[in-house]
N, CA, C and O atoms as a GROMACS GRO file, in nm:
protein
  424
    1UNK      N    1  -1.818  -1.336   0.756
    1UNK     CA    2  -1.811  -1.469   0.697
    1UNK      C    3  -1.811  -1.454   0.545
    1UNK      O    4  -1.856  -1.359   0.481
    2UNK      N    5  -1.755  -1.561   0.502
    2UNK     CA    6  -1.733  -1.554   0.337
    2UNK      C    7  -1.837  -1.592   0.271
    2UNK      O    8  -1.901  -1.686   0.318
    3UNK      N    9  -1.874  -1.539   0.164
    3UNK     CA   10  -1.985  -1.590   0.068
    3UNK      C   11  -1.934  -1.733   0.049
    3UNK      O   12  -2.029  -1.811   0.043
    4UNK      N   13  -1.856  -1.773   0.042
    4UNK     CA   14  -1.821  -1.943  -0.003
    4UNK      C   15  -1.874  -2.014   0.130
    4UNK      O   16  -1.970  -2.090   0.135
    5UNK      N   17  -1.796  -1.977   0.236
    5UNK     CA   18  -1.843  -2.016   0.420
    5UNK      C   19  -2.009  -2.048   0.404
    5UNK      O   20  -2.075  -2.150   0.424
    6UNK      N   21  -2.045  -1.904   0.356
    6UNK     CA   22  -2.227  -1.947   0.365
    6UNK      C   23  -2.288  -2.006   0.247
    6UNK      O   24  -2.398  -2.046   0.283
    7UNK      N   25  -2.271  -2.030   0.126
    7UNK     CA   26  -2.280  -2.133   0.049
    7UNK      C   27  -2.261  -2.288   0.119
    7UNK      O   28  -2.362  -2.354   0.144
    8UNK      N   29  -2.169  -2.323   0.138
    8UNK     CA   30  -2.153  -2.438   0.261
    8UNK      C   31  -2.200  -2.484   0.342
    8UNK      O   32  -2.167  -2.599   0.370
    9UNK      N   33  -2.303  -2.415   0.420
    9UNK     CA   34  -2.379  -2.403   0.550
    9UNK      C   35  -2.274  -2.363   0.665
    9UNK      O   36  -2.308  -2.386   0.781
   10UNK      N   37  -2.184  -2.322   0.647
   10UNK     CA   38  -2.103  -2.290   0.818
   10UNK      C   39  -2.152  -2.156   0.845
   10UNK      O   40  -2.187  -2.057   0.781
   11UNK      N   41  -2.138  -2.194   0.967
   11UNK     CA   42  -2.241  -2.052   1.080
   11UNK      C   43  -2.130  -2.012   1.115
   11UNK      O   44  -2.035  -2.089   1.132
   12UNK      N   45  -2.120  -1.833   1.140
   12UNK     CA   46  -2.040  -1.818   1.190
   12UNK      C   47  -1.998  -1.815   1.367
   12UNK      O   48  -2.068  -1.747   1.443
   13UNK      N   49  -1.885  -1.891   1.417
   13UNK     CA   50  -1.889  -1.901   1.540
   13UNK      C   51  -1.840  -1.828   1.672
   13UNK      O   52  -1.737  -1.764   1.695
   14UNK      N   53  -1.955  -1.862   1.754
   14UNK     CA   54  -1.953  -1.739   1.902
   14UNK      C   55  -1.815  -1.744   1.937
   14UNK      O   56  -1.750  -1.847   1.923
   15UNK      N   57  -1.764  -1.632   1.985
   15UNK     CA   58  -1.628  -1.675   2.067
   15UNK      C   59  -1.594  -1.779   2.136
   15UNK      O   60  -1.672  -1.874   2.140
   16UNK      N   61  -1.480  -1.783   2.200
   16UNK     CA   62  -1.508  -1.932   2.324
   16UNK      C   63  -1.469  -2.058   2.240
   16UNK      O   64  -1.410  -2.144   2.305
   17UNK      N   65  -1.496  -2.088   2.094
   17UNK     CA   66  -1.522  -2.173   2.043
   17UNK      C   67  -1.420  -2.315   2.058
   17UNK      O   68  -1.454  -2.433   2.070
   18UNK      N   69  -1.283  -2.255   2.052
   18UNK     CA   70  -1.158  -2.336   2.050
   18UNK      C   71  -1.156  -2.376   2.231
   18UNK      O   72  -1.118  -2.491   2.255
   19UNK      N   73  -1.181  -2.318   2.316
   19UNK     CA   74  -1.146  -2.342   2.457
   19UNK      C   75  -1.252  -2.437   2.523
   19UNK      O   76  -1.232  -2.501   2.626
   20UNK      N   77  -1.375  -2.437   2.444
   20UNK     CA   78  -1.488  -2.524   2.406
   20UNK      C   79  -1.484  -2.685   2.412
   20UNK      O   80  -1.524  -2.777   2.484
   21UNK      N   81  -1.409  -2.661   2.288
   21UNK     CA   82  -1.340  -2.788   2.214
   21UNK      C   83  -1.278  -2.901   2.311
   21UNK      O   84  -1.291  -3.022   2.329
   22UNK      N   85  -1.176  -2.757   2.381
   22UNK     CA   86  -1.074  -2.862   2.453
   22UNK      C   87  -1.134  -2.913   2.575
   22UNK      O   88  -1.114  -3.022   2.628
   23UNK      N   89  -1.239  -2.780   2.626
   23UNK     CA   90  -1.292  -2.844   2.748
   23UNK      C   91  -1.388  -2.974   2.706
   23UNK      O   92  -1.403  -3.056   2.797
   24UNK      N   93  -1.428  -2.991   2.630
   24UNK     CA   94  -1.535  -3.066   2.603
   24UNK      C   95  -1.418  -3.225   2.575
   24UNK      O   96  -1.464  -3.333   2.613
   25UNK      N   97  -1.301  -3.224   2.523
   25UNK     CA   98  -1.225  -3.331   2.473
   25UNK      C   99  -1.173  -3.334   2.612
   25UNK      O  100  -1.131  -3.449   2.625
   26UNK      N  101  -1.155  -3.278   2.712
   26UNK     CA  102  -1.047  -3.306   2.829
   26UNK      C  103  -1.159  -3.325   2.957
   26UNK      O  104  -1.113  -3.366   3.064
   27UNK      N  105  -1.318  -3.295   2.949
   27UNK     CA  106  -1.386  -3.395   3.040
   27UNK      C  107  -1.436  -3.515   2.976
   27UNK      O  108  -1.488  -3.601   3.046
   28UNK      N  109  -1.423  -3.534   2.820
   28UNK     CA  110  -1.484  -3.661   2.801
   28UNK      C  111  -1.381  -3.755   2.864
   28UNK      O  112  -1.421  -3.818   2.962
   29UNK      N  113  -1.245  -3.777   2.821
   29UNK     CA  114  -1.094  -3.862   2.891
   29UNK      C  115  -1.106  -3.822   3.065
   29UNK      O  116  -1.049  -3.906   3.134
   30UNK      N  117  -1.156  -3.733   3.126
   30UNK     CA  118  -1.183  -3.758   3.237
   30UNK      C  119  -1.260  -3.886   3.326
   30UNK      O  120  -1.221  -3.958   3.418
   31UNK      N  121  -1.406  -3.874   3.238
   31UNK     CA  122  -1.504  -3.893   3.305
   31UNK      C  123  -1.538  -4.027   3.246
   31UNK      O  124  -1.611  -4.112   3.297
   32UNK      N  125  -1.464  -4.033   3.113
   32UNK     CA  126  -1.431  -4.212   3.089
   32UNK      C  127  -1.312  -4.282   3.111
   32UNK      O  128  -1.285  -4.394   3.068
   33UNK      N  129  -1.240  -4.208   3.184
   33UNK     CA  130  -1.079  -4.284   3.199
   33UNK      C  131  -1.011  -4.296   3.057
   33UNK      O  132  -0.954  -4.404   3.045
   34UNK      N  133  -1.000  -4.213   2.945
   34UNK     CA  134  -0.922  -4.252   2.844
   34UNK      C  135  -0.796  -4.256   2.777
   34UNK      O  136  -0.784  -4.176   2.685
   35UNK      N  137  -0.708  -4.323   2.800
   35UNK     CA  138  -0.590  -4.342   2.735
   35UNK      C  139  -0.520  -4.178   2.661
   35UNK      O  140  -0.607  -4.092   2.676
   36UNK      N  141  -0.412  -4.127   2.600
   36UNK     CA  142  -0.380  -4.071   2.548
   36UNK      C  143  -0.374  -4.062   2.363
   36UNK      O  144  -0.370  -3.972   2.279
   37UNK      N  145  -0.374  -4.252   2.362
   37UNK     CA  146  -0.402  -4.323   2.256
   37UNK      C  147  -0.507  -4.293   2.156
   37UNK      O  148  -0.511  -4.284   2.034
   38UNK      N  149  -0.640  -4.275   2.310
   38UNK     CA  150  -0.752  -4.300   2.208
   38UNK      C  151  -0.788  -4.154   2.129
   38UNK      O  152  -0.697  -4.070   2.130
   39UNK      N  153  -0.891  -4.124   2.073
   39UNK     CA  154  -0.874  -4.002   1.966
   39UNK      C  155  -1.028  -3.968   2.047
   39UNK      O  156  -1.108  -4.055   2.084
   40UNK      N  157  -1.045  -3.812   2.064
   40UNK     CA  158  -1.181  -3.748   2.141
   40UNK      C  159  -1.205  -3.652   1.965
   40UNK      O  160  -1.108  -3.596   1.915
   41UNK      N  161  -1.291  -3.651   1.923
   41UNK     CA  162  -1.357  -3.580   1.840
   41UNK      C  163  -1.482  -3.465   1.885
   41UNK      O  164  -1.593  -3.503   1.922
   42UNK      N  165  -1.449  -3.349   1.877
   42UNK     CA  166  -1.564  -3.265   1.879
   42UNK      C  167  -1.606  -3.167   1.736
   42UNK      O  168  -1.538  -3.081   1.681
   43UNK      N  169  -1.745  -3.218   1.701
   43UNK     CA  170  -1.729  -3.102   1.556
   43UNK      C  171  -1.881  -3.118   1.621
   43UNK      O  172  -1.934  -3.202   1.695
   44UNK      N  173  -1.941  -2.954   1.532
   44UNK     CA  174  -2.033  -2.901   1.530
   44UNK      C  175  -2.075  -2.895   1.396
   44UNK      O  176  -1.997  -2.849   1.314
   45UNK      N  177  -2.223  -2.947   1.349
   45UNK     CA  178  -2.286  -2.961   1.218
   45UNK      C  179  -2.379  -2.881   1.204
   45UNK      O  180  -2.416  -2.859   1.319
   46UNK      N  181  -2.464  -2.802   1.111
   46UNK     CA  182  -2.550  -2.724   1.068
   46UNK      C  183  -2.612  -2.830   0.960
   46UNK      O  184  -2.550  -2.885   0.868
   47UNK      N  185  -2.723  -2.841   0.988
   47UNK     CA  186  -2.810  -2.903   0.907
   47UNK      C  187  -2.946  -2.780   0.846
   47UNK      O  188  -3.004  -2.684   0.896
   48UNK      N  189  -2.951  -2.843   0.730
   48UNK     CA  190  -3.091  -2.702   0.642
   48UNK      C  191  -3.183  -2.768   0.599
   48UNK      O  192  -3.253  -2.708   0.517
   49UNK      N  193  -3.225  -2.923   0.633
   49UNK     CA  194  -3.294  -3.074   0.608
   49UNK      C  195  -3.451  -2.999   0.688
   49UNK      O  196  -3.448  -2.917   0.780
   50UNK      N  197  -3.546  -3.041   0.639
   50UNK     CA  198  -3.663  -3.008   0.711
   50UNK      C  199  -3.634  -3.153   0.809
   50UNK      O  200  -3.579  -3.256   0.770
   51UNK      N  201  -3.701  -3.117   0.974
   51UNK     CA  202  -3.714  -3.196   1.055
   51UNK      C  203  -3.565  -3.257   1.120
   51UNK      O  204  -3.543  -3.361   1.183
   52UNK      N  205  -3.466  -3.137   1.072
   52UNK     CA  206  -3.368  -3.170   1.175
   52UNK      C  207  -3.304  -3.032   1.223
   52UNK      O  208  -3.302  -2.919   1.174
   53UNK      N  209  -3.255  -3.088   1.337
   53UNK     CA  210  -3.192  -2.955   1.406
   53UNK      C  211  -3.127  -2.842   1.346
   53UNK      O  212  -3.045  -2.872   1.259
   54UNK      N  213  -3.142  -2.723   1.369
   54UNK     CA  214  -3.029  -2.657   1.292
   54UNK      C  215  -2.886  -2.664   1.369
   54UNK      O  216  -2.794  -2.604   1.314
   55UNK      N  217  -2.864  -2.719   1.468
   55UNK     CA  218  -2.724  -2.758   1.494
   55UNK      C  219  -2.671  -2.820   1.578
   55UNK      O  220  -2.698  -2.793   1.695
   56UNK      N  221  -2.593  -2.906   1.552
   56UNK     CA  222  -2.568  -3.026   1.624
   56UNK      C  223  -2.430  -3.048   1.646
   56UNK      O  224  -2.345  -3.019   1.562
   57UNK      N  225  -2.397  -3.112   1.787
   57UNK     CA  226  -2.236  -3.140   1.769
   57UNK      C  227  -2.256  -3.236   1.811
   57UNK      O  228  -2.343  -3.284   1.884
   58UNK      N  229  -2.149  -3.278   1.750
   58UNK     CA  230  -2.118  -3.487   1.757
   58UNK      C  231  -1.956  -3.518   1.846
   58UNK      O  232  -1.846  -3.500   1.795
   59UNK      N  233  -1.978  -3.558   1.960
   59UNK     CA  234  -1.858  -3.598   2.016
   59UNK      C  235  -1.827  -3.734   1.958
   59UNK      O  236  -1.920  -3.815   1.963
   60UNK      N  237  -1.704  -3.778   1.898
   60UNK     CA  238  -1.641  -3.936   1.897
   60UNK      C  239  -1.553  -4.001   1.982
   60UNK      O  240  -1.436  -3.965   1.975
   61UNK      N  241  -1.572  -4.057   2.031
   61UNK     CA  242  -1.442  -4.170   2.061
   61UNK      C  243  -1.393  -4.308   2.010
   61UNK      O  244  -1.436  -4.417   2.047
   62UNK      N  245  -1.294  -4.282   1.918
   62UNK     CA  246  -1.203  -4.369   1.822
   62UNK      C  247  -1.082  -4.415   1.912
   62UNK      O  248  -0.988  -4.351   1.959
   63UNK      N  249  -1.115  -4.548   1.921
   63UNK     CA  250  -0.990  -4.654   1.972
   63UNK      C  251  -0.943  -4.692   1.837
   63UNK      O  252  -0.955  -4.647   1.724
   64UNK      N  253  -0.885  -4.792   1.893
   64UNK     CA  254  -0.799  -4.859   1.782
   64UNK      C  255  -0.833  -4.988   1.760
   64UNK      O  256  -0.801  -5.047   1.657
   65UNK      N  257  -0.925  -5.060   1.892
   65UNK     CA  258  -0.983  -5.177   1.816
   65UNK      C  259  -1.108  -5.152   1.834
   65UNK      O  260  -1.161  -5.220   1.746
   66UNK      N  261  -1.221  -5.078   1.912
   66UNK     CA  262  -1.300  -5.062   1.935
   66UNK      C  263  -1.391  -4.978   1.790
   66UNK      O  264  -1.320  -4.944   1.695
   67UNK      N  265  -1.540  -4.952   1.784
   67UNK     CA  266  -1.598  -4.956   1.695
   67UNK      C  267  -1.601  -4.790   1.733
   67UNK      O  268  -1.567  -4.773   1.850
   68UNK      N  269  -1.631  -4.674   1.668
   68UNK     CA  270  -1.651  -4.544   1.731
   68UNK      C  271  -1.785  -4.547   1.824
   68UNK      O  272  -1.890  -4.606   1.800
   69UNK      N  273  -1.759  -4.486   1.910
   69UNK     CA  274  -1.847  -4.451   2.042
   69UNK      C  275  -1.896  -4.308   1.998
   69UNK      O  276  -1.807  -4.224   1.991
   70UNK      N  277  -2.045  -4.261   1.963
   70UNK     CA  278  -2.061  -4.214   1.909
   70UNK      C  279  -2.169  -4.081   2.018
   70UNK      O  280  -2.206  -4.149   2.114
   71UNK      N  281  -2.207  -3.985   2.031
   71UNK     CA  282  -2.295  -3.881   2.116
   71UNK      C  283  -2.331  -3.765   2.013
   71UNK      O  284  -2.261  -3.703   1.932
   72UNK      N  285  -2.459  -3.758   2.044
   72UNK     CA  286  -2.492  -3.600   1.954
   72UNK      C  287  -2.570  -3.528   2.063
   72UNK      O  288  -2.634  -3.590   2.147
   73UNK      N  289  -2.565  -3.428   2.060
   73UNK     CA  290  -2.597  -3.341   2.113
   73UNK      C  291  -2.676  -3.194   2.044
   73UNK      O  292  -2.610  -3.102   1.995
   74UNK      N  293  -2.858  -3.192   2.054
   74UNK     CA  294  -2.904  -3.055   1.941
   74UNK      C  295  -2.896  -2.923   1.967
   74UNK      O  296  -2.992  -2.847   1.985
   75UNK      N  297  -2.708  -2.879   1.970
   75UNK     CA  298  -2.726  -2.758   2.068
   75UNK      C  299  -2.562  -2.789   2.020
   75UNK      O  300  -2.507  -2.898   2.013
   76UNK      N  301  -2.489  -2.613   1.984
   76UNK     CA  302  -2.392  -2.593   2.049
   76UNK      C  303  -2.284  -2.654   2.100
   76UNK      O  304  -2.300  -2.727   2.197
   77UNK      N  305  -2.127  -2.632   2.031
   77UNK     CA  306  -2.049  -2.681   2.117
   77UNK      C  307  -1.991  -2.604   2.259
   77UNK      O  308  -1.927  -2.672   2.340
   78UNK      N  309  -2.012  -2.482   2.282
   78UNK     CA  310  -1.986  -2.436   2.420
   78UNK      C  311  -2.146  -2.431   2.490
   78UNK      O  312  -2.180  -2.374   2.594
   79UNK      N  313  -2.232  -2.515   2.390
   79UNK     CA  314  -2.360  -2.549   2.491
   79UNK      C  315  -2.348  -2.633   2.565
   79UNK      O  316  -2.392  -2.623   2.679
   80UNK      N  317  -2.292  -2.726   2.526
   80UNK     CA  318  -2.257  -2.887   2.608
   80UNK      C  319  -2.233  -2.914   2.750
   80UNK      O  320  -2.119  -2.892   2.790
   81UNK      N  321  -2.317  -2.956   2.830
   81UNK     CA  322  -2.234  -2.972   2.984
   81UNK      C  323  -2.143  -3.091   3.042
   81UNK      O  324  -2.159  -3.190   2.970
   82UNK      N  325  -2.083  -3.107   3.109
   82UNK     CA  326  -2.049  -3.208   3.171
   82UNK      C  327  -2.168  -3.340   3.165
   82UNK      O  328  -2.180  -3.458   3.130
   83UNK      N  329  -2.243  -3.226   3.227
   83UNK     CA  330  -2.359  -3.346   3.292
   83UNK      C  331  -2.429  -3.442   3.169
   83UNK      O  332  -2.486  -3.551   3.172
   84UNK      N  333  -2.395  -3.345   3.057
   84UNK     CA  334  -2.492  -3.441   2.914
   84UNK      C  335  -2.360  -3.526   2.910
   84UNK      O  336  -2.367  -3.648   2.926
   85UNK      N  337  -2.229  -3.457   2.886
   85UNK     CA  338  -2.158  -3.591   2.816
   85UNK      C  339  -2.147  -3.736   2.929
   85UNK      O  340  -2.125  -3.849   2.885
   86UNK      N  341  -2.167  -3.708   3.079
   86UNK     CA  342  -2.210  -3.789   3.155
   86UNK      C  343  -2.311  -3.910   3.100
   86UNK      O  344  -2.294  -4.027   3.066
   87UNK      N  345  -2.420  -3.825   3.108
   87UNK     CA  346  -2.555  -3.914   3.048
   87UNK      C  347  -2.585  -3.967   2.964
   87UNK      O  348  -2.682  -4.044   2.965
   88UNK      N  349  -2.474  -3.931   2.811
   88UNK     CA  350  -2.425  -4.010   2.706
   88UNK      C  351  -2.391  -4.125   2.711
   88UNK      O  352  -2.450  -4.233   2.702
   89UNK      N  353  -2.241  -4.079   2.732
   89UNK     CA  354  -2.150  -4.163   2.790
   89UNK      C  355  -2.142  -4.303   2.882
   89UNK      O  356  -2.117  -4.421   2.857
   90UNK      N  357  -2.167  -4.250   2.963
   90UNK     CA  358  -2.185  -4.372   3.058
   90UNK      C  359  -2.198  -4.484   3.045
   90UNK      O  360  -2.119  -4.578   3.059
   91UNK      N  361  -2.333  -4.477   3.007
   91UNK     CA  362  -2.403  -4.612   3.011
   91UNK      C  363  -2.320  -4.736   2.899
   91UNK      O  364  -2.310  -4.857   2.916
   92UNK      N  365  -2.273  -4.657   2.793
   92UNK     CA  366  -2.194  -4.755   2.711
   92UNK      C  367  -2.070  -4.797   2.730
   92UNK      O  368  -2.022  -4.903   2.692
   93UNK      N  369  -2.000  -4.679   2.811
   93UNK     CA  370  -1.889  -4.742   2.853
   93UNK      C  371  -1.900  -4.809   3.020
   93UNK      O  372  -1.797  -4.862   3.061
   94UNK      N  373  -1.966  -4.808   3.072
   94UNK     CA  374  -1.995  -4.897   3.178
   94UNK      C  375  -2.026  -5.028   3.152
   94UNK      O  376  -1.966  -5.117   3.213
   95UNK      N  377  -2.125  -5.059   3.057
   95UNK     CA  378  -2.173  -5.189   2.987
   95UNK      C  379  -2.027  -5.258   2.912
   95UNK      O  380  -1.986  -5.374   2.924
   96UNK      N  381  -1.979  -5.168   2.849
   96UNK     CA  382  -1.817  -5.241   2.808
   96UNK      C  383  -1.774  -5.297   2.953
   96UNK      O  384  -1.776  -5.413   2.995
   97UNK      N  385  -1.716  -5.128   3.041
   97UNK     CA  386  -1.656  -5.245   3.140
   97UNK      C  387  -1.642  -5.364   3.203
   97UNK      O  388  -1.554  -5.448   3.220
   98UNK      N  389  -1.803  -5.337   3.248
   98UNK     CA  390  -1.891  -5.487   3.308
   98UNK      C  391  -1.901  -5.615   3.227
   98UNK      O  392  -1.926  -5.720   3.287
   99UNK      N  393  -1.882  -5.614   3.076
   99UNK     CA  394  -1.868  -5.716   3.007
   99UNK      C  395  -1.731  -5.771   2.994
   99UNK      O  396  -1.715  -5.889   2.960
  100UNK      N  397  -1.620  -5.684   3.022
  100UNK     CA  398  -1.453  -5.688   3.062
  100UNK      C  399  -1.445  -5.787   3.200
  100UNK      O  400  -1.383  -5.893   3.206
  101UNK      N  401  -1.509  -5.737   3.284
  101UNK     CA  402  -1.501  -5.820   3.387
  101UNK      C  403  -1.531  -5.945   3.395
  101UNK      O  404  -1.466  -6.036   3.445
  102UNK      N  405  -1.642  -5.948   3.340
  102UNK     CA  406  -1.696  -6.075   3.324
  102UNK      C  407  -1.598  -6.198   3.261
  102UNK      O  408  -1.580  -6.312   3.304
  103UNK      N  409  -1.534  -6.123   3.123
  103UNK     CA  410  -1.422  -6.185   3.055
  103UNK      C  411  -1.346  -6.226   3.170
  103UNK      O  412  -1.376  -6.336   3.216
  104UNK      N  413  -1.257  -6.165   3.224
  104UNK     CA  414  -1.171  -6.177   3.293
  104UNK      C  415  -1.198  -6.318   3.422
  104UNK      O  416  -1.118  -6.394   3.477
  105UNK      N  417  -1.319  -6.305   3.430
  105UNK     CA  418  -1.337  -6.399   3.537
  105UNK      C  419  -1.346  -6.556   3.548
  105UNK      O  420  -1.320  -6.643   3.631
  106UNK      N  421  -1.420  -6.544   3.361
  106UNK     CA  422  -1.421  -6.654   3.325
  106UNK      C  423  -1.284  -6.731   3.318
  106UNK      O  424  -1.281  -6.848   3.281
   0.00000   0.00000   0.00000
C-alpha cells in the first residue's frame, strides 16, 4: 500500500474483494425485487474516531424518486451475509410495500 493510501485511512484489501461487491449488489436486487433502474451501492469505510468501528460497509439503494434506503454493517464487505442484508432490509421495504397497497385500494 502507498504511503498516500495510508495517510487517507484505506486498509489494504483481502482478496475476494470485487466478487464481494457483486455478490453483495446481486442478493440485495434479489431479495428486494429491484428494478435494473435502481442503483445498489456497496463501499467499505475505515473510521480512526474514538467510539466507532474500525470498519464499516454501507450498502445504498438509490431510486429515482425514492429517498436512499440506507444499511451499515460493523464488519467487512466479504463479511456480510445474506441473512444481515435480509434483516436490514426488509422491514423497510415491506412497510413501503404495505403502504403501496393500501394506496392502491383506496
Amino acid at each position: 500500500m502507498s504511503k498516500a493510501a495510508f495517510a487517507l485511512g484505506r486498509r489494504a484489501q483481502r482478496t475476494g474483494y470485487p466478487e464481494a461487491v457483486q455478490r453483495l449488489k446481486l442478493q440485495t436486487r434479489k431479495l428486494l425485487g429491484l428494478s435494473e433502474d435502481v442503483t445498489v451501492s456497496v463501499t467499505e469505510l475505515s473510521c480512526r474516531e474514538p467510539g466507532c468501528p474500525d470498519v464499516e460497509t454501507v450498502i445504498a439503494i438509490l431510486g429515482q424518486r425514492d429517498k436512499p434506503c440506507i444499511a451499515r454493517f460493523h464488519k467487512s464487505i466479504p463479511d456480510v451475509t445474506a441473512d444481515e442484508l435480509k434483516t436490514a432490509f426488509e422491514p423497510t421495504f415491506l412497510s413501503k410495500k404495505g403502504a403501496e397497497s393500501k394506496d392502491q385500494e383506496s
